[in-house]
C-alpha positions in Angstrom: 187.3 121.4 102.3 186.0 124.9 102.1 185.8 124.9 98.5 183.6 122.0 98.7 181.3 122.9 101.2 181.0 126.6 99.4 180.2 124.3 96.4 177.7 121.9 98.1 175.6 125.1 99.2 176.1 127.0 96.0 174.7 123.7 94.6 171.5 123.5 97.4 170.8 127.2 96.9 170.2 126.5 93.3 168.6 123.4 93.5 170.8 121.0 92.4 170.2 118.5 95.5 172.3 115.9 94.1 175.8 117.6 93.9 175.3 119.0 97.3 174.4 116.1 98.8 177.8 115.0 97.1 179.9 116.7 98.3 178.9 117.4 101.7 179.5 113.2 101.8 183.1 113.9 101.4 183.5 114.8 104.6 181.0 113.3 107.1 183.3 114.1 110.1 183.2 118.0 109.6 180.4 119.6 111.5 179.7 122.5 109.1 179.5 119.6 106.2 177.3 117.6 108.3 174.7 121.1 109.0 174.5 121.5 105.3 173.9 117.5 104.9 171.0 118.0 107.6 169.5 121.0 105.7 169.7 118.8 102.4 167.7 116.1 104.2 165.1 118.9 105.5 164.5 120.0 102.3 164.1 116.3 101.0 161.7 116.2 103.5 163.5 112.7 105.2 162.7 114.4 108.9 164.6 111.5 110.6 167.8 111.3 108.5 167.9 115.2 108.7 167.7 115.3 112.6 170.5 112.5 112.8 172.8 114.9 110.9 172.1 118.0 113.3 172.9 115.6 115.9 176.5 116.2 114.7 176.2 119.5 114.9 175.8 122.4 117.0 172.3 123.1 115.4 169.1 121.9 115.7 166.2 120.7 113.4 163.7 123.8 114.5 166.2 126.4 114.7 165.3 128.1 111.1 162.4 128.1 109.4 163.4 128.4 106.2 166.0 126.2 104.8 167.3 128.8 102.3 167.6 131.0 104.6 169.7 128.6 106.7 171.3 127.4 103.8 172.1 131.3 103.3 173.6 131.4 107.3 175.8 128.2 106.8 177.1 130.2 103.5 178.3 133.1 105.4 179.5 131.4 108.0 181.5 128.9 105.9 182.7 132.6 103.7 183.8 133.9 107.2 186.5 131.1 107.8 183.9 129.9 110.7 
């Protein structure tokens, strides 16, 4: 799974919305997966469907400002072996 969620960001970061949001559907049940599904949303600018997906998470909807740079944060994270 780490492959794909390093994919799903390296595929947000450069702005390919579909892949990402393709893979990070793979697994709906992990909570990193579902932070990067959230940010996806955020960035679609679907404000509901993104704060469901931080539900599943730790995060929250307001806690970065910048989805790149949370996108960035989730990355080094994910690189880090969480």
């Amino acid at each position: 799974m780490k492959i794909d969620l390093l994919d799903a960001i390296n595929a947000a970061l450069s702005g390919d919305w579909q892949r990402a949001h393709k893979n990070v559907q793979q697994d709906e049940d992990d909570p990193i997966a579902c932070w990067v599904h959230a940010v996806l949303h955020k960035i679609e600018g679907d404000a509901g469907n993104s704060r469901y997906w931080y539900s599943r998470t730790t995060h929250s909807y307001g806690e970065f400002a910048d989805a790149q740079q949370e996108l960035a944060a989730i990355k080094l994270e994910v690189e880090s072996g969480r």
